[in-house]
N, C-alpha and C positions, 0 to 999 in steps of 0.2 A: 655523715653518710656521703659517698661518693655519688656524682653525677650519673656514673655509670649504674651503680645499685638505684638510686632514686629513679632513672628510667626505666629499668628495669622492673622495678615494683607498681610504676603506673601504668606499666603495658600489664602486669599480670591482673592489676586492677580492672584495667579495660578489658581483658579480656576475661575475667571473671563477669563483669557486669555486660557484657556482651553475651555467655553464655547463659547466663539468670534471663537475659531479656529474648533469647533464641527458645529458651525452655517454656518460657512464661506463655508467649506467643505458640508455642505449639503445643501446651496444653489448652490456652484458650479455644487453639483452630478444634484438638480432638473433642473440646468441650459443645462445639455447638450442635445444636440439635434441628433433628428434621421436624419438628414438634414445635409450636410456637410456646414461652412457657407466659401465662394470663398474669396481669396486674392485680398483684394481692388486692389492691383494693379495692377493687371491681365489684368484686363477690361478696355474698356476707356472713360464709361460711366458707372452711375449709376443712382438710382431713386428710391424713397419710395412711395410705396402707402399703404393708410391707410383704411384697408378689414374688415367686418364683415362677419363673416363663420356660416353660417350653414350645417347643417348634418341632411339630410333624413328631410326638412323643421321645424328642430326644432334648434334654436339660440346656437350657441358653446358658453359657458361661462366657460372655464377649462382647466387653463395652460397645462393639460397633452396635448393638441391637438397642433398641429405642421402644420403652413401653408408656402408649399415650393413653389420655381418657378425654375423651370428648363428651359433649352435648349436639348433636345433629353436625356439623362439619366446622364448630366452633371448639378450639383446643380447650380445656381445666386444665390440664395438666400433663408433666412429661418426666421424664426418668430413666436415665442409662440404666443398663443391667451392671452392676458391680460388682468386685470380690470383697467380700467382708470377712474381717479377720481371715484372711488367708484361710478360710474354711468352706465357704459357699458363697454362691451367688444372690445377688438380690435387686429388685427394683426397689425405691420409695418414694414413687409419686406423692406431689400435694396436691390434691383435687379441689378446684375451687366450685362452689355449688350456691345456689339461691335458698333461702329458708326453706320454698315451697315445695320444692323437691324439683329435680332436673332427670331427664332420660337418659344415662351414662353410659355410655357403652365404651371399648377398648379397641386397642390397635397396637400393634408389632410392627417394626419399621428396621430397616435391613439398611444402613445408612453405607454402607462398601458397596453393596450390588443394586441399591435405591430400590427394592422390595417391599411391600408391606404386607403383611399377612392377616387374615380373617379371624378371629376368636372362634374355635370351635365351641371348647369348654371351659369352665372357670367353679372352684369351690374353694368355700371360705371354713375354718372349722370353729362349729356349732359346740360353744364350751358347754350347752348344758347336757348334748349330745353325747361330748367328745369325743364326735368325730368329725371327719369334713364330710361338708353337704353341698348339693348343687348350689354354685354361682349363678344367678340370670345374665344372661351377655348382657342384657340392658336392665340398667337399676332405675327403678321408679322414684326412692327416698331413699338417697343412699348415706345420710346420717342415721335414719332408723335402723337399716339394713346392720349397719356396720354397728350401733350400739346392741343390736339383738344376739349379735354375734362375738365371738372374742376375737382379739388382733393378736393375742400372744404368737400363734403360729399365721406363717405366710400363707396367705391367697393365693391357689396357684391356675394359675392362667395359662391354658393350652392354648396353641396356635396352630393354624395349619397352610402348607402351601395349596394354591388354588391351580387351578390349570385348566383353559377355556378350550372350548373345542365349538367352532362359526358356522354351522351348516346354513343351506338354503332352504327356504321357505317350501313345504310338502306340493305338489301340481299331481292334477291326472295322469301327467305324461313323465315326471320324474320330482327328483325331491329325497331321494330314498339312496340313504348310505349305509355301510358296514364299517362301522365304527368297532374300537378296543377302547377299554380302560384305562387308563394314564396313571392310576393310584396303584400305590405297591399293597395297601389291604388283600390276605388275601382274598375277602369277598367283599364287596361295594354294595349296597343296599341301593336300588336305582332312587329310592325316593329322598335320597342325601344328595343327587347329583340336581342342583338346580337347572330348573327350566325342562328338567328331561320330562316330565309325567306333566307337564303341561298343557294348556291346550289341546288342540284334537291330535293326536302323534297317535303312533304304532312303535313299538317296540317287540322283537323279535328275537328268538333261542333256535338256533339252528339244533337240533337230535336226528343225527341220520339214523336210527333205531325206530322213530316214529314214537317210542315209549307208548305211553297209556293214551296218547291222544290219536295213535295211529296216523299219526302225518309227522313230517321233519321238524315244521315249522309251530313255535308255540310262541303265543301272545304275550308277552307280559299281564293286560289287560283282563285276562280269559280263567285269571285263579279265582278259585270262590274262598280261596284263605284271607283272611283280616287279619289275621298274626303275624302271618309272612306272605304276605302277596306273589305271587308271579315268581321271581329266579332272582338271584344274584350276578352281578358282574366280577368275573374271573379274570386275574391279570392272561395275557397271552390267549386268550377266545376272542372271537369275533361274534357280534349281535350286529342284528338290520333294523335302522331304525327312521323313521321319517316323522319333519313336527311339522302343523300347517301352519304357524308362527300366532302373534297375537292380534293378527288383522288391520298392525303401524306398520312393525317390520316385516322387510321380506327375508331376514334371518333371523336363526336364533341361537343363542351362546349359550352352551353347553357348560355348565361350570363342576370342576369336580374339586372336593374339598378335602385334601389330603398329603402324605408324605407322597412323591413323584416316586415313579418305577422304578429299581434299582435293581431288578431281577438279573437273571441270565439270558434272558432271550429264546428259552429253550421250552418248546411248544411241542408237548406228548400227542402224536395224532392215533389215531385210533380209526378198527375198519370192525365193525359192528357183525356178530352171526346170524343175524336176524334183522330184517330191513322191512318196514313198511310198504314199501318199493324200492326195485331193486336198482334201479339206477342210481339212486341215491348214495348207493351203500359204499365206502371207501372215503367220500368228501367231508372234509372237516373244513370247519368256517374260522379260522385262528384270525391274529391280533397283533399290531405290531403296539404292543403298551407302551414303550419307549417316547418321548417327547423330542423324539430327532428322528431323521430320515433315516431308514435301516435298509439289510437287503435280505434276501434267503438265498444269493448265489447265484447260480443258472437255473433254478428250477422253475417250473411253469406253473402259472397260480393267476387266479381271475379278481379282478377287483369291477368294482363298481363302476359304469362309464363317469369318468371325471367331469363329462356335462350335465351332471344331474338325472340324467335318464334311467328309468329302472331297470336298463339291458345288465349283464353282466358282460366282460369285454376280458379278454386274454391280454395280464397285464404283462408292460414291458419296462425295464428302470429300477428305481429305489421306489419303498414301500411307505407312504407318510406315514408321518406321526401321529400318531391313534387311528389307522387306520385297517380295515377288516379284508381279510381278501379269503378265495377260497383255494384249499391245496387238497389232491388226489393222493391215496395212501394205497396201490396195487402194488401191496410185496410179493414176491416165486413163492415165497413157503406155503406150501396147503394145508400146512398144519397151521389155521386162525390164531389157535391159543399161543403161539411161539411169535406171533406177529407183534415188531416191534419198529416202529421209527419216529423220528424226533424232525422238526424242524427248528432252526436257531435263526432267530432274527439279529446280526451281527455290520460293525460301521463298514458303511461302503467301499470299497477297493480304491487306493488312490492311483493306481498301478495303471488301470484301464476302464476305458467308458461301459459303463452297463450296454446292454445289452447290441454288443460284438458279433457280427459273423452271423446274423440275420434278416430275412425279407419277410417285410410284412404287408399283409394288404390288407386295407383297412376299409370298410363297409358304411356309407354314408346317404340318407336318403333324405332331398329335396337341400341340400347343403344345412342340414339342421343339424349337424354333430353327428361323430362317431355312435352309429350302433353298433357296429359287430368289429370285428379282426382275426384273421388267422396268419398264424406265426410258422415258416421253416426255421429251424437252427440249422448253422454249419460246425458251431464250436460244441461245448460239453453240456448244454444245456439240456433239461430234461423234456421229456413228453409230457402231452396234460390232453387227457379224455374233453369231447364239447359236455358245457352244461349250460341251461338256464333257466333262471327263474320261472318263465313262465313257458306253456306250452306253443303258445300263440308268439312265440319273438322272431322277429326277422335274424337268420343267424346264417352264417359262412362256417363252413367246415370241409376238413379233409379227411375222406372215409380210408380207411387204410385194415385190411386184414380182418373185418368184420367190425369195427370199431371205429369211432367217431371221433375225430381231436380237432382241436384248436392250435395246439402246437406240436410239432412233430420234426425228428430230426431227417436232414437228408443232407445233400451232399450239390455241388452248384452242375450236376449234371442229370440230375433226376425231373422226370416229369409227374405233377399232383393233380389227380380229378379234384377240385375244388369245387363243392356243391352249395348251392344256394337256397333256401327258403324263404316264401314270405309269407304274410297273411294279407297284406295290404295291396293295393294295385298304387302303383307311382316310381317315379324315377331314382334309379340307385345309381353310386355312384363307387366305384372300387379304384381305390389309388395306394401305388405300389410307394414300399420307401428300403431301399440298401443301407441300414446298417452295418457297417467295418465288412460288406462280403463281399469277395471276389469273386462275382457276379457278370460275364460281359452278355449274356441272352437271357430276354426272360419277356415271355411272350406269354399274353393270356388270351384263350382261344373258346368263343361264345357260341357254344352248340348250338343255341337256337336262330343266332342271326349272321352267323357263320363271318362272324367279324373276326381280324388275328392282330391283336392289338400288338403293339413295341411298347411296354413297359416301361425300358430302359428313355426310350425316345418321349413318348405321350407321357408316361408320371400318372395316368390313369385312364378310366373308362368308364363314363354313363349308359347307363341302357333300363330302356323299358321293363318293366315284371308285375307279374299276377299271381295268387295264390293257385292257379293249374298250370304253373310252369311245371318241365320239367325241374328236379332237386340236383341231376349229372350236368348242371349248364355249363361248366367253367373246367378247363383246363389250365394249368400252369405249368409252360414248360421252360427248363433250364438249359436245355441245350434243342441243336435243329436235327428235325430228321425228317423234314418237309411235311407238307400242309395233313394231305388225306394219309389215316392209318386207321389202324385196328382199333385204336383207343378210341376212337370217337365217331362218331354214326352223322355226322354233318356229310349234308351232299348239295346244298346249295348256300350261299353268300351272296353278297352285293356286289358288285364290283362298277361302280360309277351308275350311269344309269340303265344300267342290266345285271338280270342275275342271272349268275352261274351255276349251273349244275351240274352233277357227276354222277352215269349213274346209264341203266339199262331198262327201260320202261316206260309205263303213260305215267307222267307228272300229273296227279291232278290237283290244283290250288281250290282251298276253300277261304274266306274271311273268318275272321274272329269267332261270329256266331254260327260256322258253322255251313254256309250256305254259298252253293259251289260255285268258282267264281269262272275255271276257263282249265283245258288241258293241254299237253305238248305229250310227244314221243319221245323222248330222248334216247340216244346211242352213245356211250362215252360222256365228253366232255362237252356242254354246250349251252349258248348264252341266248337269254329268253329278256324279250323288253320287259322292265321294271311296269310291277302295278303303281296305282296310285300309293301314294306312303298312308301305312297305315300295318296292321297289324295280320300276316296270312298264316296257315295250314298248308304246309305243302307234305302231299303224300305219293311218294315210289312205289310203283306197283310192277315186282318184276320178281327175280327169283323169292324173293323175299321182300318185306312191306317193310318202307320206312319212313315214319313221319318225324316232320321237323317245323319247328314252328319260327316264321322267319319275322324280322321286322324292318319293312321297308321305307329307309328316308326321304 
């Protein structure tokens, strides 16, 4: 044989045995398992059973998947899913176990995406039966188990993805979220979703019809059924729900056990012929089910204040992941039965930043979080009527046309009565924020203490409030058309350490309670020495009576 063939035949050698030892090696790497597998001779028993695994009701066919059995967080045994005879798939764990019996229970392991999945359900088939019968996720003596039963046919083992959802701990003062479903079931029984019916919690069904219970709101709690308790969770609905936790944590994880969303995102709202109350009528409380951040567009829609508080708040952004928010459904048709629209929860625009070409002022009292907000749009965004939870909320609104909103469209030259309520006596604080608007005036003008704030310049404004304020205290305006006008009944202000008034008559000032403190004439325009700071009644007595309730620093 030539030198030339003979090297030629020891390279192909080498590289034969180089390709056997690259093959070897990367079956061993696909070989290893997440799973540790136990010393045969540890145990003093052992046992194969031969499993078909599903996940989230769809058939494992994918050695990446890993089917284990444990004893408490000590492995027995493990076992790839395989194709056998090119025909189906199968697990064949060897389980090792003590004579006296061991607490076995099972695990799915996702060895690509490092997953591991819950045992929902598992049956074994009962030869004397012949058929298959419930598996216990956890076997007591699973040599009996397994000798009372035939192994001719495979155990099959459901598995299910989980998906956790972290709220805060239930308070007086807040605690309380609008949560959606994350499972594509189309109904979710709440008492499969761990931790939810737990402890002391509230769980809530938004019906703007008021149905049989003549109110919106109905308890999960409040069914006298034992068959089927309280309601179902609906993919794309929104439910309110608050847990006090277990008295360790100050949260509590939400677990749901199931195939994840895979819906369309597409949420049928509906506006009811019949309303328990009528303000109600129109609002639907939907769901973003999705396990990723979604949007609904420009439309206006209220979600839960993100501080925990049980205000509702005019939301702005993307809409989290399992999270409930409320949207308004006033279609023109008067024909009810012809009323038809959809909301679509769909991935965010990469194009441009949510929420564009708006100012918001944002309502805060003693710097404790966001209570309230009211929203202008300048772009395509929609309207959204005020609403809230309770009757008693400190809330900010723009009355426009006989109707109440939270967001409203306008235009960077328009002027908004922005009205204010409280129940409370204490200090608020309203701070402005320009999102993408081409915005250069925007002055907020305080009826009762006749302050004319620069928005753009201060970034905000604190001021005193009481439950007998007036509800017209706040103007917002977009552009100048100087101080006093039609729109607004202020005739006196601070102005250092005097105040100014405008105005044809006796000025009489009373304090807070009422009880009369000093008067002046005035003619026109004219500056009066400041009281002591504190809180007055000033009242105009001339062609017409005007009071204004000032407050002096």
């Amino acid at each position: 044989m030539s030198s030339k063939r003979l090297r030629k035949n020891n390279m192909n050698r080498r590289f034969a045995l180089l390709f056997t030892f690259l093959l070897y090696v990367g079956l061993i790497k696909a070989q290893v398992n997440h799973y540790s597998i136990p010393e045969s001779g540890t145990y003093q028993n052992n046992i194969t059973i031969v499993s078909q695994v599903y996940l989230d009701d769809v058939e494992v066919q994918s050695e990446d998947y890993e089917l284990g059995a444990f004893v408490g967080d000590e492995s027995r045994g493990t076992d790839r899913v395989t194709l056998w005879n090119n025909t189906y798939y199968r697990a064949w764990p060897i389980i090792y176990y003590t004579k006296g019996g061991d607490k076995v229970i099972f695990k799915l392991y996702d060895n690509v995406n490092a997953k591991e999945y819950v045992l929902y359900s598992a049956t074994i088939y009962d030869e004397d039966e012949g058929e298959m019968v419930d598996m216990p996720s956890k076997i007591t003596d699973l040599q009996d188990y397994i000798e009372s039963n035939s192994n001719s046919k495979p155990a099959v083992f459901r598995f299910s993805s989980t998906t956790n959802l972290v709220i805060n701990q239930y308070t007086t003062n807040g605690g309380w979220y609008l949560i959606a479903s994350p499972l594509n079931a189309a109904e979710t029984n709440p008492t499969t979703v761990t931790n939810m019916l737990s402890n002391d919690y509230d769980l809530y069904y938004f019906d703007q019809t008021g149905g049989n219970y003549d109110k919106e709101w109905i308890n999960y709690k409040e069914s006298s059924s034992s068959t089927n308790p309280g309601f179902k969770l609906v993919p794309g609905k929104g439910y309110l729900y608050a847990n006090s936790g277990d008295g360790v944590s100050e949260k509590t994880t939400l677990t749901f056990i199931g195939a994840p969303y895979n819906g369309t995102g597409v949420v049928e709202l509906s506006r009811a012929t019949t309303v328990a109350h009528e303000k109600m009528k129109g609002w639907n409380l939907i769901g973003n089910s999705f396990t990723t951040a979604k949007t609904i567009g420009g439309r206006g829609y209220y979600r839960m204040n993100p501080v925990g508080r049980s205000e509702l708040i005019a939301g702005t952004g993307n809409i989290d992941a399992m999270e409930g928010i409320f949207v308004y459904y006033d279609p023109e048709d008067d024909n009810e039965a012809n009323r038809e629209e959809t909301v679509t929860f769909t991935n965010p625009s990469l194009k441009r930043a949510e929420g564009d070409d708006m100012v918001l002022l944002t309502l805060n009292r003693n710097n404790d979080g966001t209570i309230d907000r009211v929203i202008v749009r300048f772009d395509e965004g929609g309207t959204l009527p005020k609403y809230t939870l309770r009757d008693n909320s400190t809330i900010i609104y723009i009355p426009q046309a006989d109707k109440d909103y939270a967001v409203v469209k306008g235009s960077a030259t328009n002027v908004f009565p922005v009205n204010f309520k409280t129940e409370d006596f204490g200090v608020y604080t309203l701070s402005s924020d320009i999102a993408g608007a081409n915005v250069d005036y925007m002055h907020l003008i305080d009826k009762i203490t006749g302050e004319d704030v620069d928005m753009l310049l201060e970034g905000e404004y604190s001021f005193v409030a009481a439950p007998v304020d007036r509800e017209d205290r706040f103007i917002l305006r977009l552009n100048y058309s100087g101080y006093f006008d039609n729109e607004s009944d202020i005739f006196a202000y601070q102005n250092g350490s005097d105040i100014v008034v405008c105005g044809e008559g006796t000025l009489q000032v009373f304090d807070v309670m009422g009880r009369f403190v000093t008067s002046y004439e005035v003619n026109g325009v004219q500056s009066i020495q400041a009281m002591p700071m504190g809180v007055y009644i000033f009242r105009m007595l001339g062609d017409d009576v005007k009071t204004q309730k000032i407050y002096v620093r």
